[in-house]
PyMOL Python script that loads the backbone (N, CA, C, O; Angstrom):
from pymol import cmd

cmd.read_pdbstr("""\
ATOM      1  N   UNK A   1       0.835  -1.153   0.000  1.00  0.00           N
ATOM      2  CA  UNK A   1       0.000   0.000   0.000  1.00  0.00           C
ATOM      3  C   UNK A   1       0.891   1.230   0.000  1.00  0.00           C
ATOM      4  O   UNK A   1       1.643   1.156   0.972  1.00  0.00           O
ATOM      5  N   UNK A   2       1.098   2.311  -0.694  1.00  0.00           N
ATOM      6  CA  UNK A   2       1.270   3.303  -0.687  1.00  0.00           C
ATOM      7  C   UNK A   2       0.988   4.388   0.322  1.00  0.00           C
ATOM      8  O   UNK A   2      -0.092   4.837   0.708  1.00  0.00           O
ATOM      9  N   UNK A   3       1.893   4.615   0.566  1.00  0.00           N
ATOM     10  CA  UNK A   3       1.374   6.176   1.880  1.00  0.00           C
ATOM     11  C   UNK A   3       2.254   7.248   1.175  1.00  0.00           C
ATOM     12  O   UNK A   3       3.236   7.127   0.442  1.00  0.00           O
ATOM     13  N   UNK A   4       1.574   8.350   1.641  1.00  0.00           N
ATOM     14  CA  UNK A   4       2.249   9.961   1.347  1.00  0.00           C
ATOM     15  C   UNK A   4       3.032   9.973   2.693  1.00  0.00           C
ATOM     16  O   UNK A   4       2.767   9.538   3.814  1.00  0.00           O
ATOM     17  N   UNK A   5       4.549  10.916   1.935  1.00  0.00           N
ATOM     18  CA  UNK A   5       5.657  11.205   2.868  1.00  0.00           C
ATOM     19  C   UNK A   5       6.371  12.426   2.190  1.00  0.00           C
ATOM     20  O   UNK A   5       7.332  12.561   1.432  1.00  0.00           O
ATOM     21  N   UNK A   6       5.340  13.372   2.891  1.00  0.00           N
ATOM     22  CA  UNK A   6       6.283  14.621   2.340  1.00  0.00           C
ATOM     23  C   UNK A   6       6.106  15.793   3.421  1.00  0.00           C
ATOM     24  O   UNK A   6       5.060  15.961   4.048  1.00  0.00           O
ATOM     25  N   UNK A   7       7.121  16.490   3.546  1.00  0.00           N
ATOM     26  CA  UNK A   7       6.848  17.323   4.362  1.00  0.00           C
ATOM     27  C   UNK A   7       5.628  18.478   4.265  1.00  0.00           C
ATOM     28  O   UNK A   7       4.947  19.022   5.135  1.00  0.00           O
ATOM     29  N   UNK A   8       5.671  18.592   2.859  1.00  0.00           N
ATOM     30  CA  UNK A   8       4.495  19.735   2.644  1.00  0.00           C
ATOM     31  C   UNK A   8       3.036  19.524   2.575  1.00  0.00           C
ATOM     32  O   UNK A   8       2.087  20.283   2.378  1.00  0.00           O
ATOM     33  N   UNK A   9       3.149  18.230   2.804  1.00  0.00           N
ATOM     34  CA  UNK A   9       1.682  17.669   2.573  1.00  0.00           C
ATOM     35  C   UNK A   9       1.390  17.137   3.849  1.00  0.00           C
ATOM     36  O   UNK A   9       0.174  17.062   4.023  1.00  0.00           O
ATOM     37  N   UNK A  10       1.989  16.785   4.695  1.00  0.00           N
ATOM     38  CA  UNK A  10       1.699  15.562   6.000  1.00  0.00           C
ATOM     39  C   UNK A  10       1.392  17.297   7.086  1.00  0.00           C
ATOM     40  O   UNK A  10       2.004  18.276   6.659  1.00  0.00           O
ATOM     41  N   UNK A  11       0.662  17.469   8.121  1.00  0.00           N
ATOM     42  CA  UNK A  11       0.130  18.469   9.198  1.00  0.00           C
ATOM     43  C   UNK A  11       1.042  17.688  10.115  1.00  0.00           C
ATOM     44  O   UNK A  11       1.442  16.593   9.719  1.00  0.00           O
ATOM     45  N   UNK A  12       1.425  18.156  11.345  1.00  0.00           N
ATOM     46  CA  UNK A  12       1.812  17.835  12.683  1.00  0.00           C
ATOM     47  C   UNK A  12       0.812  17.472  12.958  1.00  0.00           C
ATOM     48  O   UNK A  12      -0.126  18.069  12.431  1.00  0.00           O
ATOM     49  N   UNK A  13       0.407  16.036  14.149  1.00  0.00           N
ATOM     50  CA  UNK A  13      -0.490  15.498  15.025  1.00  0.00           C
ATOM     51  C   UNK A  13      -1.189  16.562  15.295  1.00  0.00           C
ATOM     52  O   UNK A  13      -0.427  17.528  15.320  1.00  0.00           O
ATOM     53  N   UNK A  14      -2.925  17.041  15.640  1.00  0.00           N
ATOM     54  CA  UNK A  14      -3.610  17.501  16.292  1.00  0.00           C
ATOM     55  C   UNK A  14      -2.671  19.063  16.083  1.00  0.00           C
ATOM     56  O   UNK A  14      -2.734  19.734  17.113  1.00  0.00           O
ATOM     57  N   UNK A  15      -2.073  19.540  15.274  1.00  0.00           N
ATOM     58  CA  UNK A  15      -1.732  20.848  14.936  1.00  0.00           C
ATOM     59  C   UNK A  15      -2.886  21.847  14.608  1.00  0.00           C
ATOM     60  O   UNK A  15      -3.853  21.701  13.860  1.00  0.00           O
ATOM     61  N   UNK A  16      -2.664  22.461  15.057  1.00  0.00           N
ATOM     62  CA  UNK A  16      -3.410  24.049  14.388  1.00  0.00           C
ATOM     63  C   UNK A  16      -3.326  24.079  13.037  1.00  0.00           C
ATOM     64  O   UNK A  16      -2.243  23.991  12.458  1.00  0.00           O
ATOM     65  N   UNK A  17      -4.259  24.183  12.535  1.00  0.00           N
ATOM     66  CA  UNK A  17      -4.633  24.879  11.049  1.00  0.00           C
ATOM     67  C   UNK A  17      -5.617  24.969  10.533  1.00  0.00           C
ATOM     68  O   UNK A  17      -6.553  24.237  10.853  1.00  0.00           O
ATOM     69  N   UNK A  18      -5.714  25.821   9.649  1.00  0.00           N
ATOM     70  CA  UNK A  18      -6.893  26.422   8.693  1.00  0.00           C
ATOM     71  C   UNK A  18      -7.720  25.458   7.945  1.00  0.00           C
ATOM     72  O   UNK A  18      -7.177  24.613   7.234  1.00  0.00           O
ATOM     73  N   UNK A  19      -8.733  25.519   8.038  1.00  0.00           N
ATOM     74  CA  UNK A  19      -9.927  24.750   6.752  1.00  0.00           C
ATOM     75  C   UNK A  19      -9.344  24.789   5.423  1.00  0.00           C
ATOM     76  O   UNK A  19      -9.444  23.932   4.545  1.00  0.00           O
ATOM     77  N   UNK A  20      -8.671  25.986   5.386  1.00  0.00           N
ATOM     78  CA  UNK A  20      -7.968  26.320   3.933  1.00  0.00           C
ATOM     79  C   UNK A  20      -6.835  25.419   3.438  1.00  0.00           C
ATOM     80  O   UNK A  20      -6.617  25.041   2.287  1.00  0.00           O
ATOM     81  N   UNK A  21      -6.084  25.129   4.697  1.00  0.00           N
ATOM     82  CA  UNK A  21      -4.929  24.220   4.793  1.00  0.00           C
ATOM     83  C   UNK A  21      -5.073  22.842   4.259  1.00  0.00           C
ATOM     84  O   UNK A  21      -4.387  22.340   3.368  1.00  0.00           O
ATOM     85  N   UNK A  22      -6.271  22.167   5.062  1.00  0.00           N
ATOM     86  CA  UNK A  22      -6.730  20.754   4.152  1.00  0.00           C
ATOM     87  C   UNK A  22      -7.307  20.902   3.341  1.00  0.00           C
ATOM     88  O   UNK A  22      -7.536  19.789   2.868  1.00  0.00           O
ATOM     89  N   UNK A  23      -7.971  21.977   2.523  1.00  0.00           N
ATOM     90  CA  UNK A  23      -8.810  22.000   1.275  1.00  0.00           C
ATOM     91  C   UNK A  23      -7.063  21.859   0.496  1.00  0.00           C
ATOM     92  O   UNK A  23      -6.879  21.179  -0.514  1.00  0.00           O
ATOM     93  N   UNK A  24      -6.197  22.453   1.036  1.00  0.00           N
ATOM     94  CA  UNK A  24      -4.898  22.295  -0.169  1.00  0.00           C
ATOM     95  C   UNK A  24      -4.539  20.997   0.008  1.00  0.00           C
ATOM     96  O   UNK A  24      -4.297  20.202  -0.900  1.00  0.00           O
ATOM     97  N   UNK A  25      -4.510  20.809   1.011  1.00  0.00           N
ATOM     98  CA  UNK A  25      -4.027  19.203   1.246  1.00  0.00           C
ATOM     99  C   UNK A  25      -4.892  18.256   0.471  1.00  0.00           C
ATOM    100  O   UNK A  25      -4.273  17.459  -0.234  1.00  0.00           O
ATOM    101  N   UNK A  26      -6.001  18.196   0.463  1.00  0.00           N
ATOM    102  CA  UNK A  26      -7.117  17.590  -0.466  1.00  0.00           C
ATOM    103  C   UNK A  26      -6.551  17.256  -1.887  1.00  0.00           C
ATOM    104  O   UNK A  26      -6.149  16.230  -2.437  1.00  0.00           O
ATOM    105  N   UNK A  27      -6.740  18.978  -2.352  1.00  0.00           N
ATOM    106  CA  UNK A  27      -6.776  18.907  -3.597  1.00  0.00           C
ATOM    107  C   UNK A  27      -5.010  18.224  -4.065  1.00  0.00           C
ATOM    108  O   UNK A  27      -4.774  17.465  -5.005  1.00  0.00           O
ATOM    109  N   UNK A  28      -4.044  18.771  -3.112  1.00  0.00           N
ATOM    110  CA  UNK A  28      -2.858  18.033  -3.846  1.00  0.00           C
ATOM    111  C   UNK A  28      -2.973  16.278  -3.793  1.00  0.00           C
ATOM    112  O   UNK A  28      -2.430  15.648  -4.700  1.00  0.00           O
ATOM    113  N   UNK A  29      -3.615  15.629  -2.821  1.00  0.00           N
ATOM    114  CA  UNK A  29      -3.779  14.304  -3.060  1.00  0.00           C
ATOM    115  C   UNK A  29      -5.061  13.777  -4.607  1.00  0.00           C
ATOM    116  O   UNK A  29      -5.032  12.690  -5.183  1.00  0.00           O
ATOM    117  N   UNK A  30      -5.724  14.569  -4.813  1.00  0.00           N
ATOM    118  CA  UNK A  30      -6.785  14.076  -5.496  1.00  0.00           C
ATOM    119  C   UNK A  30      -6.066  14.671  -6.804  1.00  0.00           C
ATOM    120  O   UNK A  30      -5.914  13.739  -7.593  1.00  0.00           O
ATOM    121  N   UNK A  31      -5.682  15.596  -7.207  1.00  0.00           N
ATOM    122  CA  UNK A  31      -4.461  15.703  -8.645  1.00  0.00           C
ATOM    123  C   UNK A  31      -3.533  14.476  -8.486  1.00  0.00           C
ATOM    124  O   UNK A  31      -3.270  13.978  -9.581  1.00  0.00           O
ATOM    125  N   UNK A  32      -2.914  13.793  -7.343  1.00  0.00           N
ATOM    126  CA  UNK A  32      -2.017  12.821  -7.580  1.00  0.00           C
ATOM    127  C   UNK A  32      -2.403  11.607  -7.512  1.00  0.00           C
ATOM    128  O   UNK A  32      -1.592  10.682  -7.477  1.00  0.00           O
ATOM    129  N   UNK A  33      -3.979  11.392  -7.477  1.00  0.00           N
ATOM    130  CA  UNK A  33      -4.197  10.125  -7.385  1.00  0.00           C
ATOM    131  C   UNK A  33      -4.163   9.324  -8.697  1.00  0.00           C
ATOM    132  O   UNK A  33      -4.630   9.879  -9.692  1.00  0.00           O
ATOM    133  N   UNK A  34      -3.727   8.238  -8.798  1.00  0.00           N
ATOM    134  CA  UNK A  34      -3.886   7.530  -9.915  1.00  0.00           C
ATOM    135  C   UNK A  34      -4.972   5.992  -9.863  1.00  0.00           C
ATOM    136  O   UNK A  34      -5.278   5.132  -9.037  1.00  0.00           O
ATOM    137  N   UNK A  35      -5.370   6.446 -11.786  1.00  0.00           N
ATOM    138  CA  UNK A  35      -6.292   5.182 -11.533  1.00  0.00           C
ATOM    139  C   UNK A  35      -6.210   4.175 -11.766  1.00  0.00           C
ATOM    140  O   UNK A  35      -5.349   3.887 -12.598  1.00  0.00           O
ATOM    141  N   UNK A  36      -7.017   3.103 -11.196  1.00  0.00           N
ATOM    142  CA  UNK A  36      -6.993   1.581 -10.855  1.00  0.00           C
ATOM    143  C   UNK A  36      -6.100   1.540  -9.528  1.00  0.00           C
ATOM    144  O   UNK A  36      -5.434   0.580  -9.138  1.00  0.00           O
ATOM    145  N   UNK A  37      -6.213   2.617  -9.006  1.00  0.00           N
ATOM    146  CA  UNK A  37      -5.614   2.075  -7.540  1.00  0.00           C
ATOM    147  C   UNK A  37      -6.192   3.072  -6.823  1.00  0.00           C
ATOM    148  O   UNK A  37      -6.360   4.286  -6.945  1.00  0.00           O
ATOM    149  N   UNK A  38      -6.627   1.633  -5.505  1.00  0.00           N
ATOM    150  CA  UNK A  38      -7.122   1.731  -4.499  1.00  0.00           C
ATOM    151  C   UNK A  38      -6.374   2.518  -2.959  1.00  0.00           C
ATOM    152  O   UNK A  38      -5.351   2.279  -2.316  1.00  0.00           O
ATOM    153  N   UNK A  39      -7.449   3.495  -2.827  1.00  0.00           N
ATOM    154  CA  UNK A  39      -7.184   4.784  -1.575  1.00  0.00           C
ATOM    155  C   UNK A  39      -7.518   4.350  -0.549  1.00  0.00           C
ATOM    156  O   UNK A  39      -8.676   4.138  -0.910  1.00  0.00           O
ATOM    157  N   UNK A  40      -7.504   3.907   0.808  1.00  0.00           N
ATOM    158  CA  UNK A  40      -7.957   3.765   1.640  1.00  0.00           C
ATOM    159  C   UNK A  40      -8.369   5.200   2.959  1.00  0.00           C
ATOM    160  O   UNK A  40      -7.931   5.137   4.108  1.00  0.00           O
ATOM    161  N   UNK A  41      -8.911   5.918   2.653  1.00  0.00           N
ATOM    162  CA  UNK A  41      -9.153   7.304   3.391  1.00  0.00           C
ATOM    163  C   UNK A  41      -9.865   7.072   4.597  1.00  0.00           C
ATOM    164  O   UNK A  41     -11.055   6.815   4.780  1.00  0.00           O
ATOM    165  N   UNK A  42      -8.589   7.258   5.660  1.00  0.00           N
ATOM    166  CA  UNK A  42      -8.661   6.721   7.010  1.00  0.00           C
ATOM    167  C   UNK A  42      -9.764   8.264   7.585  1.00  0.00           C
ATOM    168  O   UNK A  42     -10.311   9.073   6.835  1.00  0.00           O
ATOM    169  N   UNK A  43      -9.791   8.243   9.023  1.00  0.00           N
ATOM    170  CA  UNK A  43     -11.027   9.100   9.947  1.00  0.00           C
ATOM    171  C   UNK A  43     -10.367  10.377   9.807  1.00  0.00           C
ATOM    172  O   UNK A  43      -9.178  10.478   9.507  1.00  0.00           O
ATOM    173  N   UNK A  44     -11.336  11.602  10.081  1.00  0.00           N
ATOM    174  CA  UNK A  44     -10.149  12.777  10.753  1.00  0.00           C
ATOM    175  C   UNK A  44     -11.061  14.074   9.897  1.00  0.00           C
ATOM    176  O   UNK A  44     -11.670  13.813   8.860  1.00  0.00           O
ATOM    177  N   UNK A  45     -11.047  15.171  10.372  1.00  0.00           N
ATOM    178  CA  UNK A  45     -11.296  15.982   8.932  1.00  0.00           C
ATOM    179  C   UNK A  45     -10.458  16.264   7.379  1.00  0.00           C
ATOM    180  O   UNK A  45     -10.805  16.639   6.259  1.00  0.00           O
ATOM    181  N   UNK A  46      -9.002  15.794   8.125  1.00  0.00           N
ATOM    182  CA  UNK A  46      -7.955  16.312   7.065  1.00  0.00           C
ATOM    183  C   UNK A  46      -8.693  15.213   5.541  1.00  0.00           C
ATOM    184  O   UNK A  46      -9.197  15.543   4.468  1.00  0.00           O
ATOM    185  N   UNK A  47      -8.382  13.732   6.245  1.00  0.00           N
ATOM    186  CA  UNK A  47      -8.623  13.000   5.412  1.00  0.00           C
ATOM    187  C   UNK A  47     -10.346  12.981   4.913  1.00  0.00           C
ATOM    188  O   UNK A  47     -10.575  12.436   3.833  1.00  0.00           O
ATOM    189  N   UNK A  48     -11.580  13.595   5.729  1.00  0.00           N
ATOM    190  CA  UNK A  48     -12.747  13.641   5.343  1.00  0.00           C
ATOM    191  C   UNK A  48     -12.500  14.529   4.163  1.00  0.00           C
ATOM    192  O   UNK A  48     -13.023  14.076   3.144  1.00  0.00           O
ATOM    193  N   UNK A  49     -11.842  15.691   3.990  1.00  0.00           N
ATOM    194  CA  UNK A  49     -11.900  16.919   2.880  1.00  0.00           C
ATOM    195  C   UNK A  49     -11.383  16.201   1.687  1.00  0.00           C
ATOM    196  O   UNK A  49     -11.299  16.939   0.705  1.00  0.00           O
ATOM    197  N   UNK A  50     -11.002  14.936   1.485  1.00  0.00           N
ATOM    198  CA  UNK A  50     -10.345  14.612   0.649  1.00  0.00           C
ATOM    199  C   UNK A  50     -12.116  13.560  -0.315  1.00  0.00           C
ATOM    200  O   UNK A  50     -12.466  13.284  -1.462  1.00  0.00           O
ATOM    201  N   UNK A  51     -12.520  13.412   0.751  1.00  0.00           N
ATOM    202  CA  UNK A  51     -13.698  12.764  -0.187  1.00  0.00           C
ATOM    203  C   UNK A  51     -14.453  14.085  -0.596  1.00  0.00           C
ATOM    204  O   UNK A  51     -14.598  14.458  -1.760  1.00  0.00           O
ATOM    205  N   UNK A  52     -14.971  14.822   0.664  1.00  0.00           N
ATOM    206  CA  UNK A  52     -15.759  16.080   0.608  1.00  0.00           C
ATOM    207  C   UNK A  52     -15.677  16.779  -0.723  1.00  0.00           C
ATOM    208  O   UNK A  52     -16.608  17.224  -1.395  1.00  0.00           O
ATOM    209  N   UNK A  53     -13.855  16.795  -1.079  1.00  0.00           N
ATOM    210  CA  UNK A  53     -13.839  17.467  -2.824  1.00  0.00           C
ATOM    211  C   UNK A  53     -14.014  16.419  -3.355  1.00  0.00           C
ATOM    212  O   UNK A  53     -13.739  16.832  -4.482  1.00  0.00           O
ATOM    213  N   UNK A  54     -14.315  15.060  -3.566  1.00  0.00           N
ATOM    214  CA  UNK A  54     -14.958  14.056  -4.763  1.00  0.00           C
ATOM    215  C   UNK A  54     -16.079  14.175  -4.238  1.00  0.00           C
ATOM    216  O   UNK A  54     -16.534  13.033  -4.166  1.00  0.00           O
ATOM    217  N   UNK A  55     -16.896  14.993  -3.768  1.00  0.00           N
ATOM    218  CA  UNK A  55     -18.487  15.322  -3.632  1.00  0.00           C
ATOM    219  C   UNK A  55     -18.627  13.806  -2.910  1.00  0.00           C
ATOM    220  O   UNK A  55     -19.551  13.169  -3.416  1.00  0.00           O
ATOM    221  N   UNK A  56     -18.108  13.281  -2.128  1.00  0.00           N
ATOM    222  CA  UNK A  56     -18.582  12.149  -1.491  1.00  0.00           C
ATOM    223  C   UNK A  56     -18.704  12.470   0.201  1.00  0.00           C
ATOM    224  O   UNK A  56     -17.906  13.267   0.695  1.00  0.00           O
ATOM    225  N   UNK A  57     -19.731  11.814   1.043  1.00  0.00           N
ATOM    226  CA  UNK A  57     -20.043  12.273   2.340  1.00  0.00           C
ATOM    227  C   UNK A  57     -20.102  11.245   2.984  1.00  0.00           C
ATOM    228  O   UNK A  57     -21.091  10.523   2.856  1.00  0.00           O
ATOM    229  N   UNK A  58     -18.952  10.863   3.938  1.00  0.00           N
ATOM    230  CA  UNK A  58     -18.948   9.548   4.899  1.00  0.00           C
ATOM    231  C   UNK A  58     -18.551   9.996   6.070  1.00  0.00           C
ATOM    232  O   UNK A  58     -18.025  11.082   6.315  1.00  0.00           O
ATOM    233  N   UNK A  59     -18.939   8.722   7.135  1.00  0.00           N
ATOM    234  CA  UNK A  59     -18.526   9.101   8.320  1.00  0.00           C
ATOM    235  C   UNK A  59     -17.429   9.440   8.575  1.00  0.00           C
ATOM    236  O   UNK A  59     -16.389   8.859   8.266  1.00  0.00           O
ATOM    237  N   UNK A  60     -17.617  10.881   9.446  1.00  0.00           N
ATOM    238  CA  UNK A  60     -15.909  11.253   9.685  1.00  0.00           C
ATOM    239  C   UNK A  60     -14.796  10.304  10.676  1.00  0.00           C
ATOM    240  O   UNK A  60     -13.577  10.432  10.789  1.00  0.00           O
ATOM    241  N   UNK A  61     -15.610   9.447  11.243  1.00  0.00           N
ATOM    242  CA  UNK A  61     -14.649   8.002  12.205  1.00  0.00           C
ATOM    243  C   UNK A  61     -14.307   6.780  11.744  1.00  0.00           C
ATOM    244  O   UNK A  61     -13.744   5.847  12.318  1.00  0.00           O
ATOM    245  N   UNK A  62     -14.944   6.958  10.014  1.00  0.00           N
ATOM    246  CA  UNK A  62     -15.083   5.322   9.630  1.00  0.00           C
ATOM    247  C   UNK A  62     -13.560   5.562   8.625  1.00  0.00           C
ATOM    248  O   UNK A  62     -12.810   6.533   8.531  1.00  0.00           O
ATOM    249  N   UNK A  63     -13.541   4.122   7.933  1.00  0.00           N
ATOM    250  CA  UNK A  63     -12.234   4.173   7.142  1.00  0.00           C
ATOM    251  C   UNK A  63     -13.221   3.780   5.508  1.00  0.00           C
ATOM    252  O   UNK A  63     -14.214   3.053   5.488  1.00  0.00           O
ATOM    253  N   UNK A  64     -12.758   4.316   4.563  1.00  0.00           N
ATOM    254  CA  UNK A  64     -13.432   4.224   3.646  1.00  0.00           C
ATOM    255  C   UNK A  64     -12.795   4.299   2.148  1.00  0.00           C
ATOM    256  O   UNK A  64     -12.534   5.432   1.743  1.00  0.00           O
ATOM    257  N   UNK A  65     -12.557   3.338   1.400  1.00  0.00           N
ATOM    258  CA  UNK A  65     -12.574   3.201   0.070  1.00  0.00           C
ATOM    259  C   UNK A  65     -12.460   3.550  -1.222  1.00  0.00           C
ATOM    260  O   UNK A  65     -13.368   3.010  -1.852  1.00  0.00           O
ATOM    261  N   UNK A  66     -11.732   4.234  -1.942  1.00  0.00           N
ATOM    262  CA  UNK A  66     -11.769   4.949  -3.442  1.00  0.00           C
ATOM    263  C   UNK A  66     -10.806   4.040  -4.404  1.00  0.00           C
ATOM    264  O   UNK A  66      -9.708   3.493  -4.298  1.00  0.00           O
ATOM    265  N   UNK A  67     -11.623   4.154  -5.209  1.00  0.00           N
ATOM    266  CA  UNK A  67     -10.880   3.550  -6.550  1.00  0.00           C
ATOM    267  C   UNK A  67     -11.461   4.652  -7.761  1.00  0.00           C
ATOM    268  O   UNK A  67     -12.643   4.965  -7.898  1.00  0.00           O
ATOM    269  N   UNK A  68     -10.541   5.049  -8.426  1.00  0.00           N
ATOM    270  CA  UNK A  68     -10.473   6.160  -9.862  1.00  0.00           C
ATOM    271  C   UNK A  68     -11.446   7.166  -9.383  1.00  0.00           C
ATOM    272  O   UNK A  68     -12.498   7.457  -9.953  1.00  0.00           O
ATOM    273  N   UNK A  69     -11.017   7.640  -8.341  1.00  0.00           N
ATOM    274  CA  UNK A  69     -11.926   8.758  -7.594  1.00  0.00           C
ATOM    275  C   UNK A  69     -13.538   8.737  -7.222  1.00  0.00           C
ATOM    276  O   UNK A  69     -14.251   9.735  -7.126  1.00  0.00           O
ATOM    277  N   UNK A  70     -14.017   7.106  -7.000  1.00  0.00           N
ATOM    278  CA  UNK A  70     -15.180   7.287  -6.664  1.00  0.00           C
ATOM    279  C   UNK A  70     -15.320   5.645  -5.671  1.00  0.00           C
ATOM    280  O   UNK A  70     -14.777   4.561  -5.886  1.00  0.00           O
ATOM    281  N   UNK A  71     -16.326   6.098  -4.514  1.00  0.00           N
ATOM    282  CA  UNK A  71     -16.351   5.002  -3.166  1.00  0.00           C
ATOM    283  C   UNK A  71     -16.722   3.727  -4.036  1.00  0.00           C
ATOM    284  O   UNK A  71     -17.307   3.470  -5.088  1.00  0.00           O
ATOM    285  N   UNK A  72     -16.131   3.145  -3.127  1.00  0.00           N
ATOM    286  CA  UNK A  72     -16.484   1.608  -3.475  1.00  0.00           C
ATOM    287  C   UNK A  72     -16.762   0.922  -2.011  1.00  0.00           C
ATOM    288  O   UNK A  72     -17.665   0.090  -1.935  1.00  0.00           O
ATOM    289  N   UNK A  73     -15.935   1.290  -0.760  1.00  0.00           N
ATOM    290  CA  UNK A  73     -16.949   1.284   0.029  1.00  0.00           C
ATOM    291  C   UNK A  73     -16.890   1.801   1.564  1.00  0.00           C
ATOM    292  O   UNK A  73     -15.803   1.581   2.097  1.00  0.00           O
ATOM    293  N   UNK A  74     -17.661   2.318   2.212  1.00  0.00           N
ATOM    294  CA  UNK A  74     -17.771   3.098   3.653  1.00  0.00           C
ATOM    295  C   UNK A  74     -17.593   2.557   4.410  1.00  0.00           C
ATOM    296  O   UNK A  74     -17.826   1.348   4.419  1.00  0.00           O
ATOM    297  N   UNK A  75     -17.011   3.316   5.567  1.00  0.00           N
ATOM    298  CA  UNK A  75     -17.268   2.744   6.639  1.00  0.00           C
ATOM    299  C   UNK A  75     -16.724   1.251   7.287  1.00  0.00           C
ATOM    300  O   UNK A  75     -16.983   0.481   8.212  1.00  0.00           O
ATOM    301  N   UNK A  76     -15.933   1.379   6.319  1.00  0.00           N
ATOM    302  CA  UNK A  76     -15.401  -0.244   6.446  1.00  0.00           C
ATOM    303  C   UNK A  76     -14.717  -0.956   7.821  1.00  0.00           C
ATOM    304  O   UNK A  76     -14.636  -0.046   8.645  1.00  0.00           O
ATOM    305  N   UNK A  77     -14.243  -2.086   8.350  1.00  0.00           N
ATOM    306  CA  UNK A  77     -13.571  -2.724   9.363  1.00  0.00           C
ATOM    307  C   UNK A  77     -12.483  -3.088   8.857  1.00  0.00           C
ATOM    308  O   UNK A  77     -12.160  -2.470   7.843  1.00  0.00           O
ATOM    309  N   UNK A  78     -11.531  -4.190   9.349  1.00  0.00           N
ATOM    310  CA  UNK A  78     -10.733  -4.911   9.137  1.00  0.00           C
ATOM    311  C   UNK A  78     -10.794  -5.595   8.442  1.00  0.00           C
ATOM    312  O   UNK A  78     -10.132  -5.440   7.415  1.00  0.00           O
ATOM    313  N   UNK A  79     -11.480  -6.542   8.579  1.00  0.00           N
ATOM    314  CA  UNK A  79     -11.489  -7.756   7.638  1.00  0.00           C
ATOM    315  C   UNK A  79     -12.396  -7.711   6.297  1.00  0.00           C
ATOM    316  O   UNK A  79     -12.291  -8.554   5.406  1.00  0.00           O
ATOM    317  N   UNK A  80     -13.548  -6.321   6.254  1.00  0.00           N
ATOM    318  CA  UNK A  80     -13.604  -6.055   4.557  1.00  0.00           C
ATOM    319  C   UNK A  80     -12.045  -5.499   4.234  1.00  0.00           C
ATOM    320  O   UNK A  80     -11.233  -6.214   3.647  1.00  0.00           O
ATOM    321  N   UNK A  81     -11.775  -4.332   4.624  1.00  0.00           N
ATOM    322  CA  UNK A  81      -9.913  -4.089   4.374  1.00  0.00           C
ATOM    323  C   UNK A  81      -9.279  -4.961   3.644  1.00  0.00           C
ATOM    324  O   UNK A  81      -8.980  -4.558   2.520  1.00  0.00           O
ATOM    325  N   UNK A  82      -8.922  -6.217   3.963  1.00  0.00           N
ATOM    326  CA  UNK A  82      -8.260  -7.611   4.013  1.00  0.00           C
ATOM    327  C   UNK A  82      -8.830  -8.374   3.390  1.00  0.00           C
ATOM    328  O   UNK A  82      -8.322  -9.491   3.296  1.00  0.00           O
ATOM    329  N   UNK A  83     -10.111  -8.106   2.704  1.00  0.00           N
ATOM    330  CA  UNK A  83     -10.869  -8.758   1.670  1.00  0.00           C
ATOM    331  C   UNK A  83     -10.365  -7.936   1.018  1.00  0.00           C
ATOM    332  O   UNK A  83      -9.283  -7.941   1.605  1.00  0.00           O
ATOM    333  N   UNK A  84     -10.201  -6.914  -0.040  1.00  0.00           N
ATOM    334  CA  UNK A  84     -10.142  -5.803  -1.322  1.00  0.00           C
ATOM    335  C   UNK A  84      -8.742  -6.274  -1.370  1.00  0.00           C
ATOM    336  O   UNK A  84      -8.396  -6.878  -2.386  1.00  0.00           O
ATOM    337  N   UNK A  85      -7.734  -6.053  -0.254  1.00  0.00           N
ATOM    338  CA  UNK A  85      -6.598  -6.033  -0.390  1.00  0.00           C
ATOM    339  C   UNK A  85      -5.965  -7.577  -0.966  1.00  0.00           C
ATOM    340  O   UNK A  85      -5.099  -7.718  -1.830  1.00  0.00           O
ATOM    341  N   UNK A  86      -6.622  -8.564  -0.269  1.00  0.00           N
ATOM    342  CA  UNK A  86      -6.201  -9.595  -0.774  1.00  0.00           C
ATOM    343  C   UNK A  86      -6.583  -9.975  -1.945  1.00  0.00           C
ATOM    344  O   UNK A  86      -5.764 -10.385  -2.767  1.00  0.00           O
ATOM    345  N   UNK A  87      -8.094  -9.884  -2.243  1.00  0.00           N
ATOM    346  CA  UNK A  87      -8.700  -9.700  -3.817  1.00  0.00           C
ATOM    347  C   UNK A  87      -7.864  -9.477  -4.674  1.00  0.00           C
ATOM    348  O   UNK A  87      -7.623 -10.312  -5.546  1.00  0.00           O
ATOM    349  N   UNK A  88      -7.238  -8.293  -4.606  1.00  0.00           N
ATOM    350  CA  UNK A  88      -6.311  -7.661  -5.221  1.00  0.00           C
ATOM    351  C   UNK A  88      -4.770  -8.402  -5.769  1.00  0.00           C
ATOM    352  O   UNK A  88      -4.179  -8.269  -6.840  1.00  0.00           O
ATOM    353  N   UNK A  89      -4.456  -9.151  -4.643  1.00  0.00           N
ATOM    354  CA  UNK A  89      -3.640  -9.850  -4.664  1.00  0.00           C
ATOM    355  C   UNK A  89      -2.037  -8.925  -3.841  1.00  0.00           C
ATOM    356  O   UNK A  89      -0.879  -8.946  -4.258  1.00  0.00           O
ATOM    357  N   UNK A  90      -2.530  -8.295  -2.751  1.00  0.00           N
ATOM    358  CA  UNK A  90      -1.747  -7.161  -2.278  1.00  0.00           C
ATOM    359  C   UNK A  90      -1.422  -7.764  -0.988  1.00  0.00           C
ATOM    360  O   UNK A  90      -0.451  -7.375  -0.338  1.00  0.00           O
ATOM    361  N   UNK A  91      -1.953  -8.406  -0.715  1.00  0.00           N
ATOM    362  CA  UNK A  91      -1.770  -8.850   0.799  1.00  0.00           C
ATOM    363  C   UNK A  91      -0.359  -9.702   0.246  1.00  0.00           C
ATOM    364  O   UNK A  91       0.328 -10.342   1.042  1.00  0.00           O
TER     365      UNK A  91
END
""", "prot")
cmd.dss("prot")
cmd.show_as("cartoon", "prot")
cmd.util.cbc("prot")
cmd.orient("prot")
């Protein structure tokens, strides 16, 4: 699985910042996403703004799903997780 590691994009833990701040953070992940691969967009607001700009609305505590910029599925646990991933042949 892929994770982002950059300084300009990652916030400090529970840091101070602007609404404005993750709308940038958003939009630089959703220009870099590529398709046929699967996003897993964990809880938080940072990571909610990232569906919020694909016009998608999920729980802000759940972990949830994107493939070529659109849900495949909400709210998910562990072991759906570990279903997609292994599907996939990623596990």
């Amino acid at each position: 699985m892929k994770i982002i590691k950059s300084g300009d994009v990652v916030i400090n833990s529970k840091a101070e910042y602007s609404q404005g701040s993750a709308g940038d953070i958003a939009e630089y992940i959703i220009d870099n996403m590529d398709n046929n691969t699967y996003y897993l967009i964990g809880p938080g607001t940072t990571c909610k703004e990232i569906l919020l700009n694909l016009g998608i609305k999920t729980n802000i505590l759940g972990f949830d799903l994107i493939l070529n910029k659109s849900l495949v599925a909400s709210d998910i646990d562990e072991p759906t997780i570990y279903h997609y991933v292994s599907q996939k042949g990623l596990l």
